[in-house]
C-alpha positions as CSV (number, residue, x, y, z in Angstrom):
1,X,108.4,102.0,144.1
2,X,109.3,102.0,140.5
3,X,111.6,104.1,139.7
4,X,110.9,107.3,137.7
5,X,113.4,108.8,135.3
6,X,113.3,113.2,135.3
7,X,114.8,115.1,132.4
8,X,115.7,118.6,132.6
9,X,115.2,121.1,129.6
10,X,119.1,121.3,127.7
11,X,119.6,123.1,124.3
12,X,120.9,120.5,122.4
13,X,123.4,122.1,119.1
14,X,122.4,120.2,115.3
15,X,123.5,116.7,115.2
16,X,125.4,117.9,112.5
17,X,126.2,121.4,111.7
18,X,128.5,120.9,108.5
19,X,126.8,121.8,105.2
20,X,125.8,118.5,102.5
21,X,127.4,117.2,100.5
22,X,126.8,119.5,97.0
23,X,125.5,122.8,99.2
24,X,122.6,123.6,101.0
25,X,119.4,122.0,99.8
26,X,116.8,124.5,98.9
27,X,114.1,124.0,101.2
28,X,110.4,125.3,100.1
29,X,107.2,126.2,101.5
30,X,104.0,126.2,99.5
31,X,103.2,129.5,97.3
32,X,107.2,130.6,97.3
33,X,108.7,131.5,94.2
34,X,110.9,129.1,93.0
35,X,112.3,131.0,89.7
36,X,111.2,133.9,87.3
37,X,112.9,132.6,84.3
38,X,110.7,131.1,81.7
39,X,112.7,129.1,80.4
40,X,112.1,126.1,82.8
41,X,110.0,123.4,82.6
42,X,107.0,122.5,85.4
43,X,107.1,119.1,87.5
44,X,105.5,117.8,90.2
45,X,105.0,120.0,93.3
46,X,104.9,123.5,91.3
47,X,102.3,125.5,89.3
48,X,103.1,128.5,87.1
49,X,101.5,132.3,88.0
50,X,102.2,135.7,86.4
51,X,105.3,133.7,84.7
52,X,107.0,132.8,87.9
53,X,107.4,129.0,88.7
54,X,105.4,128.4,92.4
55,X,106.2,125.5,94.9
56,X,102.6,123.6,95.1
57,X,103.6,121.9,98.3
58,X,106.3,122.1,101.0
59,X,109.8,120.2,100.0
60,X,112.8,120.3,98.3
61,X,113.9,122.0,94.9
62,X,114.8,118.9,92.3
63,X,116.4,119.8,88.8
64,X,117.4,117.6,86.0
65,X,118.4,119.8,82.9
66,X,115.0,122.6,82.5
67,X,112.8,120.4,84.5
68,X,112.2,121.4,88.2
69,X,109.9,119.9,90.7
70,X,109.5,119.6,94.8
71,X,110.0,116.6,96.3
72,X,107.9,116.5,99.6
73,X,108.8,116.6,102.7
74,X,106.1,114.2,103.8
75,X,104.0,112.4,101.8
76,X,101.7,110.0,101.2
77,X,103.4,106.7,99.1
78,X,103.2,107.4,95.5
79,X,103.8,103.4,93.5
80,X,106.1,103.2,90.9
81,X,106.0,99.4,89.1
82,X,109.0,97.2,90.1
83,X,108.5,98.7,94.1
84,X,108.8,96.6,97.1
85,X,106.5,96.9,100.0
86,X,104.7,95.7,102.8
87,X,100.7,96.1,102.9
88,X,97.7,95.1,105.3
89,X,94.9,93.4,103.8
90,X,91.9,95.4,104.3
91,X,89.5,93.9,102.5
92,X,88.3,90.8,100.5
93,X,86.6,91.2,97.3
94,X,85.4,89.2,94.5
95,X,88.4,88.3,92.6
96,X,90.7,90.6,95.1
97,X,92.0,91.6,98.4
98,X,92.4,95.0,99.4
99,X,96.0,96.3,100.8
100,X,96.8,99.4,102.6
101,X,100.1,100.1,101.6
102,X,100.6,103.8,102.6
103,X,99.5,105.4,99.6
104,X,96.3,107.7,98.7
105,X,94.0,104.9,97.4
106,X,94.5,101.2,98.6
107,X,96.2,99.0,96.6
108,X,94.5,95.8,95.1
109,X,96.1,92.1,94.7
110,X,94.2,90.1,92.2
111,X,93.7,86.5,92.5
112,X,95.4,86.1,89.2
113,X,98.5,87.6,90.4
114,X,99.4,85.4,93.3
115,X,101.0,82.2,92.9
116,X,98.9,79.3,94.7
117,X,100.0,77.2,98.0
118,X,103.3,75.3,97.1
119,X,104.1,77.6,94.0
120,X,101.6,76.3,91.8
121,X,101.0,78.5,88.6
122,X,97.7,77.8,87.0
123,X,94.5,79.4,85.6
124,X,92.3,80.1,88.9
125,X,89.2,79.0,89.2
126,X,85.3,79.3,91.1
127,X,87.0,77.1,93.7
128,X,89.9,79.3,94.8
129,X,87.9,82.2,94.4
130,X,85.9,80.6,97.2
131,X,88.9,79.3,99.2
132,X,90.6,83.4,99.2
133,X,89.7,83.5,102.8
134,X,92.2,80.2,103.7
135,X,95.0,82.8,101.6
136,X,94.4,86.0,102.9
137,X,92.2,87.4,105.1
138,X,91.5,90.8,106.7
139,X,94.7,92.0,109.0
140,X,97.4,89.9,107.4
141,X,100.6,91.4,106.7
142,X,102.1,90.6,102.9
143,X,105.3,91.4,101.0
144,X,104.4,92.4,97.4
145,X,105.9,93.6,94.6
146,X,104.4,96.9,92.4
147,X,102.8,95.2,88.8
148,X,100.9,98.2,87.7
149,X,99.5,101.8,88.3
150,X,95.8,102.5,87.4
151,X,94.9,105.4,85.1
152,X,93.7,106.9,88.7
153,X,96.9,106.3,90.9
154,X,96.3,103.1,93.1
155,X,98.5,100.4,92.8
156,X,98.0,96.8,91.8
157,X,100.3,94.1,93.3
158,X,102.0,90.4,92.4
159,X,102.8,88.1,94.5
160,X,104.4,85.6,91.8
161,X,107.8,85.1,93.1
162,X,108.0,82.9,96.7
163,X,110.0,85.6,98.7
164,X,106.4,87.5,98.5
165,X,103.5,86.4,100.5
166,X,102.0,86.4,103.9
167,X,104.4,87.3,106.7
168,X,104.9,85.8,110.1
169,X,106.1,87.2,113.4
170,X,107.6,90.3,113.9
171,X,107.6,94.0,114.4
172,X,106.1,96.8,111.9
173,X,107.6,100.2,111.9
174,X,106.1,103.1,109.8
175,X,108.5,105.6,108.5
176,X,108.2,108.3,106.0
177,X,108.4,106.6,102.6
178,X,111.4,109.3,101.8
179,X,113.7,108.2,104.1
180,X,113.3,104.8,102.8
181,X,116.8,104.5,100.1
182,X,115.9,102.8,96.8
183,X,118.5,99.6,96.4
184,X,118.4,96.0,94.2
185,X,117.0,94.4,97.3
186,X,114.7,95.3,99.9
187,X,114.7,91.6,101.8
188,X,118.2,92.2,104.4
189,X,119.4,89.1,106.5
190,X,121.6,91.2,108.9
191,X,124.4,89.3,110.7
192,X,122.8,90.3,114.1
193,X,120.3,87.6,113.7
194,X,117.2,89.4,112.2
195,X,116.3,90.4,109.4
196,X,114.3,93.5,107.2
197,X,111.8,94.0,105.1
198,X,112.3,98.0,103.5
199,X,109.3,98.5,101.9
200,X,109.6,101.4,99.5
201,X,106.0,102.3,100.9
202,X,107.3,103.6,104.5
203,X,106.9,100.2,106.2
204,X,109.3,98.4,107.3
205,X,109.2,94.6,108.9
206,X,111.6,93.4,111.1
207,X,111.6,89.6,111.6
208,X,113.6,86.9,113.1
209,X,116.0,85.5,110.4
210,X,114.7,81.8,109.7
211,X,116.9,78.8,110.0
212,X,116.1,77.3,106.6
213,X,114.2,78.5,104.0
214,X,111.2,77.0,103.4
215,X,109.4,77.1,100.0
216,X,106.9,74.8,100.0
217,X,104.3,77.0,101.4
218,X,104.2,79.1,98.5
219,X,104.2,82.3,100.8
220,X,100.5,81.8,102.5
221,X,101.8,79.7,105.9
222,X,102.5,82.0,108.8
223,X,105.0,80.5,110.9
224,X,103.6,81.1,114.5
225,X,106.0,79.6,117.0
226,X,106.9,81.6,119.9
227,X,109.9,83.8,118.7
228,X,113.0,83.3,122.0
229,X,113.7,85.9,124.1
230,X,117.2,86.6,122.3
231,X,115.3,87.5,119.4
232,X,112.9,89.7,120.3
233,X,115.5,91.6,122.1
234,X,117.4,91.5,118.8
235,X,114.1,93.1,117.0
236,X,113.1,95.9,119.7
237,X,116.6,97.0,119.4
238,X,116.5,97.4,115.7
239,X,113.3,99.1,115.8
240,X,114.7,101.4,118.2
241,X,117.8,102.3,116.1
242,X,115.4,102.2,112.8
243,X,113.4,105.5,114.4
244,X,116.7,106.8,115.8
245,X,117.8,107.2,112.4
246,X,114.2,108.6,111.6
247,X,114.2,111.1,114.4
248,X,117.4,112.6,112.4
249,X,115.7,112.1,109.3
250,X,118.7,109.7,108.2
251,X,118.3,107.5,104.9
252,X,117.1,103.6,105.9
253,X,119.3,101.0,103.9
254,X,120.8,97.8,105.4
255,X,123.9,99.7,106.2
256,X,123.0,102.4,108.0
257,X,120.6,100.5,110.1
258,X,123.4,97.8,110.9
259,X,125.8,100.9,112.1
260,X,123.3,102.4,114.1
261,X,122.5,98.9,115.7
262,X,126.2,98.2,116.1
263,X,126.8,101.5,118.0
264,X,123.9,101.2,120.3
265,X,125.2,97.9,121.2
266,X,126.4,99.4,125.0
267,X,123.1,101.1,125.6
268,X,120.1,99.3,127.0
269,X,117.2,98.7,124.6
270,X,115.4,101.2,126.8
271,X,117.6,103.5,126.0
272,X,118.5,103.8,122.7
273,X,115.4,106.6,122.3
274,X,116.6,108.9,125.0
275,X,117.7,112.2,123.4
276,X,121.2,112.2,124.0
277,X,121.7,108.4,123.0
278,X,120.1,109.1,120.1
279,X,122.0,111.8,119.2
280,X,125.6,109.7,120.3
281,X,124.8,106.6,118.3
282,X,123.3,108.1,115.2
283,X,126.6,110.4,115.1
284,X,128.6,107.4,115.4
285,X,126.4,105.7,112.8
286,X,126.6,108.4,110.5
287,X,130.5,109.1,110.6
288,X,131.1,105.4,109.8
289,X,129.4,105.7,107.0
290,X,131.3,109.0,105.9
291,X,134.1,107.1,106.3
292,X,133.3,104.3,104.3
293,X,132.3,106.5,101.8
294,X,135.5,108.1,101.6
């Protein structure tokens, strides 16, 4: 017989019970009353009634100077030009493909904005219109980057630069796109032997790190070859630790993520999302980073 694994109800106490750093956030719900005074501006998440300043949605209190918004708790991915992130293609069009990405409306690629097999940069024509099937087809996961918004909030991507494209093997973890910490790079090679994808839309790739870099593909050749056994072990842990550090609603950067991996290193894969490891490794993780901080 297999063996089954019981678990007791335990009152666990807060991870961590010391105020952040700068106070208490101010935490709302919607329809509270943020601030009578009139002298403050409205942003996103609020609406003004009877001259008091009302939280639209649930989140935190933001100011900067007279303006104050709520930043959600949970929300869909709103683009912002310049963004990283990692879509499904949903749909082929004429002239276009379709992406989910996360956000309320899917996202588009044009033709024009992807750079040809091999890198090639030239006007497209009736025949690679026809041929957008043998680039991209429906289920294939991409890398993109954020060109533009439309005047009605969906996004339109690029795929210009060689680091973007079609992606391989690997693992897709969906986080909320908040916990997700905006840095120069989103691409990570960690020295464990994988490597990330933190897509500022919530989803998050997690690959084995390849051996040479190979750019004449131009970003539309999957490589397909069975990924060793050492790696994929390397991969499920990191998803693991990845929602570990969701579960505690911990920022994602390359950092954290390589602590968290680090500390779970005498735990079993398995493991790792068992209450009480979770709790132990993400502590760990998170000290370490106080400390380097410090």
């Amino acid at each position: 017989m297999a063996a089954v694994t019981m678990r007791l109800p335990a009152v666990r106490p807060p991870l961590d019970s010391r105020a952040p750093r700068g106070g208490e956030k101010h935490l709302v719900a919607p329809g509270d009353t943020i601030t009578t005074d009139t002298g403050y501006m409205r942003g996103h998440g609020t609406y003004v009634e009877d001259d008091k300043l009302i939280a639209s949605v649930a989140g935190v209190v933001e100011r900067v100077n007279k303006l104050v918004c709520v930043r959600a708790l949970k929300a869909r991915y709103n683009g912002e030009i310049g963004d990283i992130v990692v879509g499904r293609i949903t749909e082929v069009q004429q002239k276009r493909w379709k992406v989910e990405t996360n956000s309320r409306l899917d996202s588009v690629l044009l033709l024009s904005s992807i750079n040809l097999p091999g890198g090639e940069l030239r006007r497209k024509s009736v025949e690679d219109e026809l041929a957008m099937r043998d680039y991209l087809q429906e289920g294939d996961l991409i890398s993109a980057e954020v060109q533009s918004i439309f005047s009605d909030g969906a996004v339109s991507l690029h795929t210009r630069s060689l680091k973007y494209g079609k992606l391989g093997q690997g693992v897709l973890v969906q986080v909320s796109p908040s916990l997700v910490k905006r840095q120069k790079t989103h691409f990570h090679d960690l020295p464990c032997g994988a490597s990330v994808i933190l897509g500022n839309n919530g989803f998050i790739w997690i690959y084995p790190t390849p051996e040479q870099k190979d750019d004449e593909a131009g970003g539309y050749t999957a490589n397909l070859e069975p990924v060793p056994l050492s790696d994929r072990e390397v991969i499920s842990r990191l998803r693991n630790c990845i929602m570990a550090l969701v579960t505690h609603k911990m920022m994602l950067f390359d950092t954290s993520i390589l602590y968290c991996y680090e500390a779970s290193l005498p735990h079993q894969i398995k493991d790792i999302l068992k209450p009480e490891v979770t709790e132990e490794i993400v502590l760990e993780a998170r000290q370490r980073l106080l400390d380097s901080e410090g």
